[in-house]
Residue frames relative to the residue before (quaternion, step in Angstrom):
aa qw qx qy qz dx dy dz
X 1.0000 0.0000 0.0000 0.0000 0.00 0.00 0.00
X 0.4107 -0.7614 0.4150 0.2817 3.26 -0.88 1.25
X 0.5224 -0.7290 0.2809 0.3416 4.07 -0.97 0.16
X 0.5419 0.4760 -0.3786 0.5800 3.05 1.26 1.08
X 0.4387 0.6870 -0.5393 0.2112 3.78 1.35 -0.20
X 0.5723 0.7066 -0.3718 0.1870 3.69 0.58 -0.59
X 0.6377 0.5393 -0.1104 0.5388 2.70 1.78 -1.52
X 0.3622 0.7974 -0.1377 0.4626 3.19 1.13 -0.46
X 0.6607 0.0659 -0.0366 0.7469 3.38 0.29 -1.48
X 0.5039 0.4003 -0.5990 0.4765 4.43 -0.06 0.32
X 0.7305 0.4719 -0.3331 0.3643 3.94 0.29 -0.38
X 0.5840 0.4411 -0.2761 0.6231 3.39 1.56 -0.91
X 0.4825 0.7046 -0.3684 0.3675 4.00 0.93 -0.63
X 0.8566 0.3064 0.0156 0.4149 2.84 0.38 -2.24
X 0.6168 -0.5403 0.3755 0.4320 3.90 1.48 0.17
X 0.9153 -0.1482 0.1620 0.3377 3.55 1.01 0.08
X 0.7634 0.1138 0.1670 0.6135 2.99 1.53 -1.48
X 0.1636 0.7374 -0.6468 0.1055 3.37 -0.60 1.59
X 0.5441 -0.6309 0.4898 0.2569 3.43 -1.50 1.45
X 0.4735 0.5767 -0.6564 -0.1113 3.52 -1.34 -0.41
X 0.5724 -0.5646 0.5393 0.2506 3.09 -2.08 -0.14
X 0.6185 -0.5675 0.3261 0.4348 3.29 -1.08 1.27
X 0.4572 0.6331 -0.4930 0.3834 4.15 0.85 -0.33
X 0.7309 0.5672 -0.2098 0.3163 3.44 0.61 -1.25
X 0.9228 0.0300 -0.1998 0.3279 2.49 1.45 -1.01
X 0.0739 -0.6897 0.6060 -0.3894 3.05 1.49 1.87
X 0.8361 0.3884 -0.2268 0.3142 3.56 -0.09 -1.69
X 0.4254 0.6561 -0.4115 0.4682 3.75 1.43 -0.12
X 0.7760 0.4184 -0.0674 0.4672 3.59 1.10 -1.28
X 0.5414 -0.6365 0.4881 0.2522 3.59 1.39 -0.03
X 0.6805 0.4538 -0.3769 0.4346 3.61 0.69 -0.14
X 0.3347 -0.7928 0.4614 0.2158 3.63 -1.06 0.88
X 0.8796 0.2190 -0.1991 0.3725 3.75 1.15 0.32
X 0.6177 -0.6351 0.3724 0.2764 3.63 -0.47 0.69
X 0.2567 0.6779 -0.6528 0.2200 3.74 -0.44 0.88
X 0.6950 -0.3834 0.4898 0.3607 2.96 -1.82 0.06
X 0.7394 0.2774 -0.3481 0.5052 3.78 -0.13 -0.01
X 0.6945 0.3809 -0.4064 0.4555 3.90 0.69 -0.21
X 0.5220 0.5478 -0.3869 0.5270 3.85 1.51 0.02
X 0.6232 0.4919 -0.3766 0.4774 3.90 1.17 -0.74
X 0.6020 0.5852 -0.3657 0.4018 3.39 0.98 -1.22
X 0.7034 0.5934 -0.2847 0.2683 3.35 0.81 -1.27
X 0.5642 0.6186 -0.3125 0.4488 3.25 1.69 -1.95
X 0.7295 0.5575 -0.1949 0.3451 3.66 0.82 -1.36
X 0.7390 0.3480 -0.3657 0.4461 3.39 0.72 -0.65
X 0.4840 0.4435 -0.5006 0.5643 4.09 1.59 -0.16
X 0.7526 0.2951 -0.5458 0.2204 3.40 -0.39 0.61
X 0.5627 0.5164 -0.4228 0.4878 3.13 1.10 -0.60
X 0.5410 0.5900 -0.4643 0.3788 3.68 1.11 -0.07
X 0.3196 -0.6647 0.5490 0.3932 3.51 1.63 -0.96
X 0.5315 0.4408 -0.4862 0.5356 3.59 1.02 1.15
X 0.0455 -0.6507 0.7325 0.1949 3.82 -1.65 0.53
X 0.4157 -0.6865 0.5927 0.0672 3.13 -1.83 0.15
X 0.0178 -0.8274 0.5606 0.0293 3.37 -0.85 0.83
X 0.5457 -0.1185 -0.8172 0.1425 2.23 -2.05 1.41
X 0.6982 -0.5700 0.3282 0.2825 3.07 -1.32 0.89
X 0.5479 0.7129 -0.1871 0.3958 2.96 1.62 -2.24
X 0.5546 0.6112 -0.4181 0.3795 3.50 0.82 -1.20
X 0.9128 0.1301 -0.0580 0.3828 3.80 0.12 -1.23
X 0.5624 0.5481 -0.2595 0.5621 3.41 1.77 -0.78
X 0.8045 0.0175 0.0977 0.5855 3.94 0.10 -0.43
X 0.5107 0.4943 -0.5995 0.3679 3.46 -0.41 1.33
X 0.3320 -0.7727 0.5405 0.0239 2.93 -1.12 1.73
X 0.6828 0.1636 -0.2705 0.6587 3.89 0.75 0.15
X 0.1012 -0.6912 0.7104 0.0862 4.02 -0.50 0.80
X 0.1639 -0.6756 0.7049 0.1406 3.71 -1.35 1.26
X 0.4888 -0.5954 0.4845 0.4145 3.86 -0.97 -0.09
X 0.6028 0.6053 -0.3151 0.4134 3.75 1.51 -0.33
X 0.5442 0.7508 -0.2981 0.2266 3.12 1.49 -0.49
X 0.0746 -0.8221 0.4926 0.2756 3.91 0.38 0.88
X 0.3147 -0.6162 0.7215 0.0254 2.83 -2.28 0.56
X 0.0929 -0.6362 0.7429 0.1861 3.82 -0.72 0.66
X 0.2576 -0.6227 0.7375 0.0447 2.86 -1.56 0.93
X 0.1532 0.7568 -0.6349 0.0256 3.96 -1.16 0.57
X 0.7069 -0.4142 0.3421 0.4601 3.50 -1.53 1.02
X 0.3296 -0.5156 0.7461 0.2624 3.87 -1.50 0.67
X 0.4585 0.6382 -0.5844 0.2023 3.89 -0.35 1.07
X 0.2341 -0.8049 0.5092 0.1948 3.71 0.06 1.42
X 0.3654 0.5596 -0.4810 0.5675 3.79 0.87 0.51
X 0.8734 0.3685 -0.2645 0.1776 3.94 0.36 -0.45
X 0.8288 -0.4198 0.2058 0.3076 3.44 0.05 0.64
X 0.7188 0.2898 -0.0470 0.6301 3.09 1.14 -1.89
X 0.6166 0.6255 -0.3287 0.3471 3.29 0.98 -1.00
X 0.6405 0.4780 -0.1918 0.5697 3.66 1.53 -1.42
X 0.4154 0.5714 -0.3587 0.6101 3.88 1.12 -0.51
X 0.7788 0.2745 -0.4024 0.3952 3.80 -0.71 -1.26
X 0.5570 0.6682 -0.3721 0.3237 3.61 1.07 -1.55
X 0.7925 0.3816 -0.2636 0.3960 3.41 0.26 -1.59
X 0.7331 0.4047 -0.2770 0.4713 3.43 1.01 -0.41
X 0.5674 0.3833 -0.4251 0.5920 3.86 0.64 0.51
X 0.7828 -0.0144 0.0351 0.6211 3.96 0.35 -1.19
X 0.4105 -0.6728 0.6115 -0.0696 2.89 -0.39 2.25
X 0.1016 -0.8318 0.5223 -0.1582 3.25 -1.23 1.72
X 0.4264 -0.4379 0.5268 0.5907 4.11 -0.04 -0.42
X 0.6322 0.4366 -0.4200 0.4830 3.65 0.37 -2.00
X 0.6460 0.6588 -0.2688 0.2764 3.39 -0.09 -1.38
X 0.8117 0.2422 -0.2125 0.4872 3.51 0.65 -0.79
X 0.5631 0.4787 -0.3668 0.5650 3.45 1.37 -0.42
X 0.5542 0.5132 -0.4647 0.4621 4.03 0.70 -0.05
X 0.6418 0.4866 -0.2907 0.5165 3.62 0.60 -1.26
X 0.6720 0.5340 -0.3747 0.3504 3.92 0.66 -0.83
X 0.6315 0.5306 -0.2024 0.5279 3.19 0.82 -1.46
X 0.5598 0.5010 -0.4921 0.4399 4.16 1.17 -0.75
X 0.7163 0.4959 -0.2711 0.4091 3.75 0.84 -1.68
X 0.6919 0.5282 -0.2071 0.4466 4.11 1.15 -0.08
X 0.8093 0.2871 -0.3109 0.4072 3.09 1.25 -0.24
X 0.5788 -0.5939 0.3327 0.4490 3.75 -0.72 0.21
X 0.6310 -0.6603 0.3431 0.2195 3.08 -0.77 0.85
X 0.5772 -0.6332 0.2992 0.4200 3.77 -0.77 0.88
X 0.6017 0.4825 -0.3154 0.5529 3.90 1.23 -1.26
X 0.4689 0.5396 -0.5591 0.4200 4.53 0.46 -0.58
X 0.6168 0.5836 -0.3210 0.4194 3.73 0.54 -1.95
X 0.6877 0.6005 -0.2501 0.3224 3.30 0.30 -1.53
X 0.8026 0.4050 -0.1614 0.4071 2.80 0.41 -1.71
X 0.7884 0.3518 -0.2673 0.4280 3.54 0.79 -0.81
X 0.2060 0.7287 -0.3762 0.5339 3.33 1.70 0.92
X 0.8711 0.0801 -0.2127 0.4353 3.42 0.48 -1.08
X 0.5058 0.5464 -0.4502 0.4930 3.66 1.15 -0.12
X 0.5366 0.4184 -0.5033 0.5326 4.18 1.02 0.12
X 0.7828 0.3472 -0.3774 0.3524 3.61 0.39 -0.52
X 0.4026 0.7320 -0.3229 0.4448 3.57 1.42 -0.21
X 0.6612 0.1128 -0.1267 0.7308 3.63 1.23 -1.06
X 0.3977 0.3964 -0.6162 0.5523 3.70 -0.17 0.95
X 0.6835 0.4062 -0.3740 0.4774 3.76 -0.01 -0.86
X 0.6726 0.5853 -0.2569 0.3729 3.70 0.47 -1.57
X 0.6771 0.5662 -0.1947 0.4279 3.30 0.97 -1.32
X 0.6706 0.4345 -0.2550 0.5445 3.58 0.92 -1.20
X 0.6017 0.4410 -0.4690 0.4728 4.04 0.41 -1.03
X 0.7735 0.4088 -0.3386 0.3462 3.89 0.42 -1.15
X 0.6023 0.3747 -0.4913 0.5054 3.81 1.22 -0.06
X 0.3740 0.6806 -0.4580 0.4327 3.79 0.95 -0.40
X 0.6984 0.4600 -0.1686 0.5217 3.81 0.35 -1.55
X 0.6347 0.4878 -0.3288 0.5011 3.94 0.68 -0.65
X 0.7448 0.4891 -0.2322 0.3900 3.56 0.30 -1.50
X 0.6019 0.6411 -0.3028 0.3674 3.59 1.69 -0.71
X 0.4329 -0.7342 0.3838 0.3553 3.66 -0.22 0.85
X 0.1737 -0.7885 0.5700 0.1522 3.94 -0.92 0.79
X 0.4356 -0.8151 0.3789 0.0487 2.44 -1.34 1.76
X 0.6193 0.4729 -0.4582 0.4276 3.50 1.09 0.49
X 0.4412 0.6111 -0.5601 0.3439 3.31 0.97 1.00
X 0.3469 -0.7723 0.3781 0.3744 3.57 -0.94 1.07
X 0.5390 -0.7363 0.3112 0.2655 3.77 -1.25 0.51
């Protein structure tokens, strides 16, 4: 098992996106102090995990590493949403900006959801109130 696999399944857990701090993952690697070459090591062994990380700055170009410092870490799958999201926003593309557009245009995935269950809510409502009709009424005379 690789030394990032944990995190790994916390990203596949959490839908995509799991926080940690550059401490965490120092202590994945066994090493007891932050430098530039134990932050490169790090950048390297999340990929070969088949994870990237954002902000970039965090591990690629930071000149005073803190162990509090967070990092999201998400799957390295250009098929994914966030993954095409982080892209267009770090290495700005044509694709890249027309991907982010279409993000700011379309209805969100939880809107769908939501108006998902307030259609079945009156789908239910509807049936109990033809239910109540179909029911014979007893002040008619017989």
């Amino acid at each position: 098992m690789g030394r990032y696999e944990k995190m790994k399944q916390a990203v596949e857990a959490q839908g995509g996106v799991h926080v940690v701090t550059l401490g965490d993952l120092r202590s994945a690697i066994g090493v007891a102090r932050l430098g530039p070459y134990v932050l490169e090591d790090i950048a390297n062994q999340l990929r070969q995990e088949g994870l990237e990380y954002f902000p970039r700055l965090t591990l690629d170009d930071n000149p005073a590493p803190r162990q509090w410092h967070p990092v999201r870490l998400i799957l390295a799958n250009p098929a994914s949403p966030i993954y095409k999201a982080m892209k267009a926003i770090e290495d700005p593309t044509e694709d890249g900006d027309a991907f982010l557009a279409d993000l700011g245009t379309s209805a969100p995935v939880a809107t769908a959801a939501r108006a998902e269950q307030k259609l079945q809510r009156v789908r239910g409502a509807l049936q109990d109130a033809l239910a109540v009709l179909d029911e014979p009424d007893d002040a008619e005379p017989a």
